[in-house]
C-alpha positions in Angstrom: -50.7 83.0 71.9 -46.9 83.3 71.4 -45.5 83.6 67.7 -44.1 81.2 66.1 -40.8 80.9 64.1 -42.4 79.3 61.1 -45.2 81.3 59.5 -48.0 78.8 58.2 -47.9 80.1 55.1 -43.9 80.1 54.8 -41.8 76.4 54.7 -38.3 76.5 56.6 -37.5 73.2 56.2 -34.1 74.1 54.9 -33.1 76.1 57.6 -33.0 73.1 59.9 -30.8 71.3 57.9 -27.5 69.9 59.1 -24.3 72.2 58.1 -22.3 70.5 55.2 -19.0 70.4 57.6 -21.6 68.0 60.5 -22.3 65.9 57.1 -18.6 65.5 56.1 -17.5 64.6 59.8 -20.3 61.8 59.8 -19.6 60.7 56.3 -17.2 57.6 56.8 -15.1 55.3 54.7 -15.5 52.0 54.9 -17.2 50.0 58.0 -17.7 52.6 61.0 -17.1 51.4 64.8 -20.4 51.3 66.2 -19.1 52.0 69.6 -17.0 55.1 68.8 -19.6 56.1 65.9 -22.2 56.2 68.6 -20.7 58.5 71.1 -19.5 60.6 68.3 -23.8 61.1 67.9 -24.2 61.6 71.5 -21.5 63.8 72.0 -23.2 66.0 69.3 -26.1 66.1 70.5 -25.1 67.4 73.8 -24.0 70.3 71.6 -27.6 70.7 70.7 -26.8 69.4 67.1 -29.5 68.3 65.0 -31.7 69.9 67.1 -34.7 72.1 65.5 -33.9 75.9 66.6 -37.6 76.4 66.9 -37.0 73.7 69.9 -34.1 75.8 71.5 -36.0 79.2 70.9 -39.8 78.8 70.2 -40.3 82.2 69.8 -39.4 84.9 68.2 -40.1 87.6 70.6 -37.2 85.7 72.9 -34.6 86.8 69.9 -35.5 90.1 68.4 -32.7 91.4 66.1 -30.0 93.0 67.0 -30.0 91.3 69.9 -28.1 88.9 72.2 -29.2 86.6 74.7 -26.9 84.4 77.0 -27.7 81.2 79.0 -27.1 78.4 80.6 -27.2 75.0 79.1 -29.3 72.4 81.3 -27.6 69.1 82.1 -30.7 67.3 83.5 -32.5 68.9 79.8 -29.3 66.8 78.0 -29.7 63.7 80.2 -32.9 63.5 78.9 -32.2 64.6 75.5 -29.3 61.9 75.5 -32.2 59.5 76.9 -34.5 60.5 74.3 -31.9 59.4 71.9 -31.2 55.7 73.4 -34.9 54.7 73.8 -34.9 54.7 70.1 -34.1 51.4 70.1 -36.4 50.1 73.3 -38.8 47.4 72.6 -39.5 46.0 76.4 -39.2 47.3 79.8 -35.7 45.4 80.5 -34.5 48.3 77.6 -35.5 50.5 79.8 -34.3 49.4 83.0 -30.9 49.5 81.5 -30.9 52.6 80.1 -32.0 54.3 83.2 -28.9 52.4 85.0 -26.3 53.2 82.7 -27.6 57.1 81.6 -24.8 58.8 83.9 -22.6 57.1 82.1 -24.1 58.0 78.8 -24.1 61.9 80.1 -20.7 61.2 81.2 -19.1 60.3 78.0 -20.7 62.4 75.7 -20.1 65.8 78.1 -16.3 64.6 77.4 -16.5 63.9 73.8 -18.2 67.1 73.1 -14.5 68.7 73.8 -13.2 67.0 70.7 -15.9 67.6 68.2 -15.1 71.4 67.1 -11.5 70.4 66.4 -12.2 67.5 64.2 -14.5 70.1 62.4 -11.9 72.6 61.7 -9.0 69.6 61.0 -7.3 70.8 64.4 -5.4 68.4 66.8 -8.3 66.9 69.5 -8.0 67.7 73.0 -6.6 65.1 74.8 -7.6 65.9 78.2 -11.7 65.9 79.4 -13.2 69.3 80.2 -12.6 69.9 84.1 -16.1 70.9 84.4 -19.7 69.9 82.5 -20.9 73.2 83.3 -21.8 74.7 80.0 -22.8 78.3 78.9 -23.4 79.9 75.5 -25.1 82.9 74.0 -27.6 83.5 70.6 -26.4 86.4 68.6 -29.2 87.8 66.0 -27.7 90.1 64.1 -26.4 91.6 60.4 -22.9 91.1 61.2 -23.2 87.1 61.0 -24.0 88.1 57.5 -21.7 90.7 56.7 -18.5 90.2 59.2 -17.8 86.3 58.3 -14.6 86.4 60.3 -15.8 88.0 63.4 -14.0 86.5 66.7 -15.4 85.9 70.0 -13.8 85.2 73.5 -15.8 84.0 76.4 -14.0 84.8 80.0 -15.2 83.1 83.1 -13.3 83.4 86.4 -10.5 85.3 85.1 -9.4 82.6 82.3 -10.4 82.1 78.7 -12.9 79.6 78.1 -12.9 77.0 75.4 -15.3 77.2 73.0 -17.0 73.8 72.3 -19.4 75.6 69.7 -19.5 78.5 67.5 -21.5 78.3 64.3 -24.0 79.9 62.2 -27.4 79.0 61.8 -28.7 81.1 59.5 -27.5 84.4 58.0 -28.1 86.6 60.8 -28.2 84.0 63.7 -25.4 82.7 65.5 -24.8 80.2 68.3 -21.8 79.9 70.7 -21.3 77.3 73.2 -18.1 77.5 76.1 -17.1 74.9 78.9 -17.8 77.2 82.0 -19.3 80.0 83.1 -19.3 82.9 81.0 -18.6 86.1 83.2 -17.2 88.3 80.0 -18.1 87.6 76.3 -15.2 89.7 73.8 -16.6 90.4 70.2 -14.0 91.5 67.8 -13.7 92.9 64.5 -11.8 90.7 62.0 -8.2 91.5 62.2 -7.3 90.2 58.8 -5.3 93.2 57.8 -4.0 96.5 59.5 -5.5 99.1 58.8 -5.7 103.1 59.2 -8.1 104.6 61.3 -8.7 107.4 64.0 -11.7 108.1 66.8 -14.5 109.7 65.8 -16.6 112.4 68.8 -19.4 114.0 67.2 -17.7 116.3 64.4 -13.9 115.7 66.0 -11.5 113.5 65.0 -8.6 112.3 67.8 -5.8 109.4 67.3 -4.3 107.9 70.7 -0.4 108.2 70.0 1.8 104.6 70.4 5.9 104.4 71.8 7.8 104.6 69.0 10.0 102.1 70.2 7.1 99.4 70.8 4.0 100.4 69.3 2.3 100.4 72.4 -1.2 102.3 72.6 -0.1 105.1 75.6 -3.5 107.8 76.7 -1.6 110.6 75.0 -4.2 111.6 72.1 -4.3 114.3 69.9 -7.0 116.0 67.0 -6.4 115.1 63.5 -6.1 117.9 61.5 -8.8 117.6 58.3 -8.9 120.1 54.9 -12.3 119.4 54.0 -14.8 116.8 52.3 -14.0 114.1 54.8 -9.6 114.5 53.8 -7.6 114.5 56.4 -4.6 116.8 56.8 -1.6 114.6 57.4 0.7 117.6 56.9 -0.8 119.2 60.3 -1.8 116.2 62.1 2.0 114.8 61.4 3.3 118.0 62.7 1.0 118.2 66.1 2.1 114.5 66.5 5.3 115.7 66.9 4.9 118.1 69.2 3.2 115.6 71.4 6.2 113.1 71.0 9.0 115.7 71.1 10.2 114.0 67.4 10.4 114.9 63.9 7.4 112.6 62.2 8.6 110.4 59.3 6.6 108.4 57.1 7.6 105.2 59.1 6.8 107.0 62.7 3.2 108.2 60.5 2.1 104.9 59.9 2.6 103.5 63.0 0.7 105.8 64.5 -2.2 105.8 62.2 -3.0 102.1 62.9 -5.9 101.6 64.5 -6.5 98.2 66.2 -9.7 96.2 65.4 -12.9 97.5 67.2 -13.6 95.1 70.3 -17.6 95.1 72.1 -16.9 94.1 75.4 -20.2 92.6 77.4 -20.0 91.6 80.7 -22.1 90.1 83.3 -23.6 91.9 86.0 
């Protein structure tokens, strides 16, 4: 028998609760428009909102930690799902008769509201146009740095172009969900790039910094060892001087700390 997410003994009702920004896009002023407030829902849901993550993975053996699964997102599982959510309000068989004519429809309009749904979240501009294709992929991430990198990026490749993301939220401390229109061929996860900062490359006990232009900044595959005195100091007497050497210039402070940057760290996973 498979384990389960919840424990018997342990209550995670909380963890299935909606984000606060999902309540404050729902909460309305005044009389909502049934119509619009209703595909809004559907839309959603087609983004697996409100959905129990024990329903998405019902085991925990299928998301160890430190671990990262991709797939594809069913559009005969959301039809039904979508169909699921209109029989709430079926009393004969006529209801049902209609929703079964018009659930295309239904699938239709809520794979091209789901485009417009992040950017209302963040307070962005709405895309105007509907996704060229319902084809949707994502990935489950389960892992410390949802906790502990809050500003992490990610960029999803598929066929050569970037892919917009149409979900990317935590749901829980260490689990995180991302949703893209296409297929994902190449997922990019970055480090946060709120700041520069100074840094070097690290092989066993050796310490190496790929020099830049100094007219550009750009990275070139000239690298050379960083000179250290001891107790984890670098020497930036010697490694200035061997930088020069390498560029044919005298190193200033300026030409120093352009060289010392050291671009966020970027995991690159791609499919086979």
């Amino acid at each position: 028998m498979s384990e389960s997410w919840i424990p018997r003994q342990q209550d995670f009702t909380d963890f299935f609760e909606l984000a606060e920004p999902l309540r404050k896009l729902r909460a309305t002023e005044g009389e909502e428009d049934t119509d619009a407030g209703l595909e809004e829902t559907l839309a959603m849901l087609s983004l697996l909102y409100d959905i129990p993550f024990a329903y998405l993975v019902p085991t925990e053996k299928l998301l160890a930690p430190h671990q990262i699964r991709f797939f594809y997102l069913d559009p005969n599982w959301i039809r039904v799902l979508l169909d699921g959510a209109m029989s709430l309000g079926r009393n004969v068989s006529v209801d049902k008769a209609h929703d079964s004519a018009f659930i295309e429809e239904v699938y239709r309009r809520a794979i091209e509201g789901n485009s417009r749904i992040r950017p209302r979240l963040q307070g962005k501009p709405e895309a105007q146009n509907p996704p060229s294709t319902p084809e949707c992929t994502g990935f489950l991430l389960r892992s410390p740095l949802v906790r502990g990198w809050r500003g992490l990026e990610f960029k999803a490749y598929g066929a050569g172009e970037v892919l917009s993301a149409l979900r990317l939220e935590a749901l829980s401390e260490d689990v995180l969900l991302g949703l893209y229109q296409g297929v994902i061929d190449k997922l990019e996860i970055l480090e946060p790039p709120e700041s520069f900062h100074f840094g070097f490359n690290r092989s066993g006990a050796n310490l190496s910094k790929r020099l830049r232009n100094l007219g550009d900044g750009v990275l070139t595959e000239r690298e050379v060892p960083v000179a250290e005195r001891g107790n984890r100091v670098v020497d930036f007497a010697r490694t200035a001087e061997t930088m020069g050497q390498a560029l044919g210039v005298e190193i200033t402070g300026a030409h120093m700390a352009l060289e010392m940057i050291q671009n966020p760290h970027v995991a690159v996973i791609t499919k086979k």
